[in-house]
FILODREN-433104 format. One record per residue (C-alpha): x, y, z; residue in one letter. Coordinates in steps of 0.05 Angstrom, whole numbers, m for minus. Layout:
{c1=X&c2=Y&c3=Z&resn=A}
...
END
This chain:
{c1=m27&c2=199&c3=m310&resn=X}
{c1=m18&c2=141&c3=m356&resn=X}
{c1=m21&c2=93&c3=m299&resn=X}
{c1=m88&c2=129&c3=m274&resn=X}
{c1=m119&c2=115&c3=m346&resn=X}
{c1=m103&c2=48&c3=m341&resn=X}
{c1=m134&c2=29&c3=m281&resn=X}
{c1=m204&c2=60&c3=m313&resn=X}
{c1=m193&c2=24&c3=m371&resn=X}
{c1=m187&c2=m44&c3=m318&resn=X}
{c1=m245&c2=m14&c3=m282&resn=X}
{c1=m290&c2=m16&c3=m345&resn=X}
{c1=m259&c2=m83&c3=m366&resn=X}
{c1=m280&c2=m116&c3=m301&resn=X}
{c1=m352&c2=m154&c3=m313&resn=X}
{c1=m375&c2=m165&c3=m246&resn=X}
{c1=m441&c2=m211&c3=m263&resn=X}
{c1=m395&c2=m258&c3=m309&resn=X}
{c1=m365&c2=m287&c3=m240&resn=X}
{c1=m423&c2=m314&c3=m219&resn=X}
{c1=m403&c2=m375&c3=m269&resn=X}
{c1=m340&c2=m375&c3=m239&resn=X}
{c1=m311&c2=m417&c3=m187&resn=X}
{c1=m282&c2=m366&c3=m143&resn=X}
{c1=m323&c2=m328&c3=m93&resn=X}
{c1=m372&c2=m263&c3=m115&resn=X}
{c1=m368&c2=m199&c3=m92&resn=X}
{c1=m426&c2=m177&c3=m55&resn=X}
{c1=m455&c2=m133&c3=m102&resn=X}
{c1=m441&c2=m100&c3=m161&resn=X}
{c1=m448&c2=m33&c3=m115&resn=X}
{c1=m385&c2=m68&c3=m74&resn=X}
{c1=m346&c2=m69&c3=m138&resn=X}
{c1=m347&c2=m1&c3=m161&resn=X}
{c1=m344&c2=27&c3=m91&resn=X}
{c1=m280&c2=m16&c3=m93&resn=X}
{c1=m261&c2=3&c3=m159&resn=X}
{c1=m273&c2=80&c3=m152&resn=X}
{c1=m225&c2=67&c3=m92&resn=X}
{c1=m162&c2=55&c3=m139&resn=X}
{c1=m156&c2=111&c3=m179&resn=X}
{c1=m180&c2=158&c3=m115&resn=X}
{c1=m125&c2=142&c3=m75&resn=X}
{c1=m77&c2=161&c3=m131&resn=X}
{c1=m119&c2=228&c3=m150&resn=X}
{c1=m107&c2=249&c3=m81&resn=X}
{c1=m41&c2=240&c3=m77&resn=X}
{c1=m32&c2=270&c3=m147&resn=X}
{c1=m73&c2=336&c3=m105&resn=X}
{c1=m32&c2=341&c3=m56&resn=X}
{c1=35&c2=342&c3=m90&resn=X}
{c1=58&c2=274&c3=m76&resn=X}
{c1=74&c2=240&c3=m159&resn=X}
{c1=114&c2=189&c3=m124&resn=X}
{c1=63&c2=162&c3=m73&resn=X}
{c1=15&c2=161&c3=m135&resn=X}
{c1=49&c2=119&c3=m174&resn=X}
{c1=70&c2=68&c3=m121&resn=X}
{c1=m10&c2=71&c3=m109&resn=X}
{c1=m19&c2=49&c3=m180&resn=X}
{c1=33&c2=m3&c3=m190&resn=X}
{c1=m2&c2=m24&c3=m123&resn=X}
{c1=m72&c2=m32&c3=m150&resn=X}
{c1=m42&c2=m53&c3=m222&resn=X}
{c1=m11&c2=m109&c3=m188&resn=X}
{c1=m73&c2=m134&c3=m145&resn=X}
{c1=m114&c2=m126&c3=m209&resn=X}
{c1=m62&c2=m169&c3=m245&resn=X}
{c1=m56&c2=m215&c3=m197&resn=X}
{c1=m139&c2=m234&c3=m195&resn=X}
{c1=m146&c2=m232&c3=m268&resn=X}
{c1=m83&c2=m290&c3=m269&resn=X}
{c1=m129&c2=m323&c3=m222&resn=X}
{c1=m192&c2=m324&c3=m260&resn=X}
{c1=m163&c2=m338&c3=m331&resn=X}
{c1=m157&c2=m400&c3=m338&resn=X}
{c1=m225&c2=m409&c3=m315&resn=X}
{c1=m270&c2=m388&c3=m387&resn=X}
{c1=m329&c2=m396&c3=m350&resn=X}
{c1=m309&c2=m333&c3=m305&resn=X}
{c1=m330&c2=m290&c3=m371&resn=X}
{c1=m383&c2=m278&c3=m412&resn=X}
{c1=m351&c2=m286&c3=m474&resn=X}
{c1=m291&c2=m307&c3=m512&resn=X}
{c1=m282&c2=m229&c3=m529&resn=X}
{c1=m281&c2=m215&c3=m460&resn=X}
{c1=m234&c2=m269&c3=m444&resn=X}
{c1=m184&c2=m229&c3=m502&resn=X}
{c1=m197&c2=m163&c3=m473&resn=X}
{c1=m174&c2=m186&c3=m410&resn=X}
{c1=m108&c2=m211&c3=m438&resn=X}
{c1=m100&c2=m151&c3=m476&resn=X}
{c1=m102&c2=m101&c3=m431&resn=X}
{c1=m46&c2=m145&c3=m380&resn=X}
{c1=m13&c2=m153&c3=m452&resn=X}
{c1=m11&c2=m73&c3=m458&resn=X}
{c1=11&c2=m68&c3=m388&resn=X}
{c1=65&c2=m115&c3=m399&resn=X}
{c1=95&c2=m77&c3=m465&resn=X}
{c1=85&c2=m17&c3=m424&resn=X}
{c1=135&c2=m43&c3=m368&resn=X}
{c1=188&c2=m48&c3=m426&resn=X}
{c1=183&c2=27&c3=m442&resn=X}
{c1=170&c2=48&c3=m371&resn=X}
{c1=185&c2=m4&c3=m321&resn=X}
{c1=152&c2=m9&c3=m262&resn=X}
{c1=205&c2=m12&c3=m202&resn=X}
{c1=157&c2=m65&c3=m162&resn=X}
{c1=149&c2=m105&c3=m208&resn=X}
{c1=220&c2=m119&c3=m233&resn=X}
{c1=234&c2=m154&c3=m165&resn=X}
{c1=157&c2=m189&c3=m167&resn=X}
{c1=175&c2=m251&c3=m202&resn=X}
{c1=109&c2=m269&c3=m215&resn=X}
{c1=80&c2=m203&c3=m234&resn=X}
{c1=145&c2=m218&c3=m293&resn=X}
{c1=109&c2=m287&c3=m300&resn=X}
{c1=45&c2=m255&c3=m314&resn=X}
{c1=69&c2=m204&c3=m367&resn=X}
{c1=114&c2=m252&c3=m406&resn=X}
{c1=55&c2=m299&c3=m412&resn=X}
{c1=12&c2=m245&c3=m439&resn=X}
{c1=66&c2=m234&c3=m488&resn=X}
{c1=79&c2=m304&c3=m510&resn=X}
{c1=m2&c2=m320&c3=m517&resn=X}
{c1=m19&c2=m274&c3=m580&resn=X}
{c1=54&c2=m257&c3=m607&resn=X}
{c1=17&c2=m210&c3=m667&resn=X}
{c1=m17&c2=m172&c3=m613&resn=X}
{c1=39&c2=m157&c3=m572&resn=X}
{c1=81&c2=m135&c3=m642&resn=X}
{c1=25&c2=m87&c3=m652&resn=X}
{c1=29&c2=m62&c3=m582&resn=X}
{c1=101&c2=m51&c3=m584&resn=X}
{c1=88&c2=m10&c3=m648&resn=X}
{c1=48&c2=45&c3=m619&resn=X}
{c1=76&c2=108&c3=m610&resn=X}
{c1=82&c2=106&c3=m526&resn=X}
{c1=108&c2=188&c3=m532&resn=X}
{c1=29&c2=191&c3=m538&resn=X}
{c1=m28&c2=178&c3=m497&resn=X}
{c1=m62&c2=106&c3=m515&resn=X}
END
């Protein structure tokens, strides 16, 4: 269930007219993106409603991944969001993810050496953040 949250909270992160700055391709619409987005925590729902916790979460760390993956891709380009708070949001929420994998690690992604790239830079990039991350109580739902 915690791996379903996440992927709304990346779903609401996602600003689909800041690309149009940005020097990689647009989706079609903004209608494309949710249609795509509702798509990721879908497929885990139904496998969560047909008795299936296991196919779920590889669903999740599936989608996680891919939406980790294209947010490496478009940060280093600031022009790809609207603001500078955006920007921060965006490394936040891979910096939760990645202080998430150290209390519950994620069996794909220990073997995805970039996916480990990703999350350590996260880290490393606002040190006081990730402290505070680590501090929550992760017994608890964020």
């Amino acid at each position: 269930m915690k791996h379903l949250c996440l992927i709304l909270l990346f779903s609401v992160a996602v600003n689909s007219e800041a690309v149009e700055l940005c020097p990689h391709e647009n989706s079609e619409s903004i209608l494309q993106d949710y249609l795509y987005n509702i798509r990721l925590p879908f497929a885990a729902l139904q496998y969560f409603n047909i008795d299936q916790p296991d196919e779920a979460r590889k669903s999740l760390a599936l989608d996680l991944s891919s939406i980790i993956f294209g947010l490496n891709q478009l940060l280093p380009h600031e022009t790809c969001f609207e603001n500078e708070a955006e920007l921060s949001r965006a490394w936040g929420m891979i910096r939760v993810l990645a202080v998430m994998h150290e209390h519950y690690p994620v069996p794909e992604w220990e073997k995805d050496e970039q996916i480990l790239s990703i999350l350590k830079k996260a880290k490393e990039n606002d040190s006081d953040h990730t402290a505070k991350v680590r501090g929550r109580d992760w017994s608890k739902q964020l």
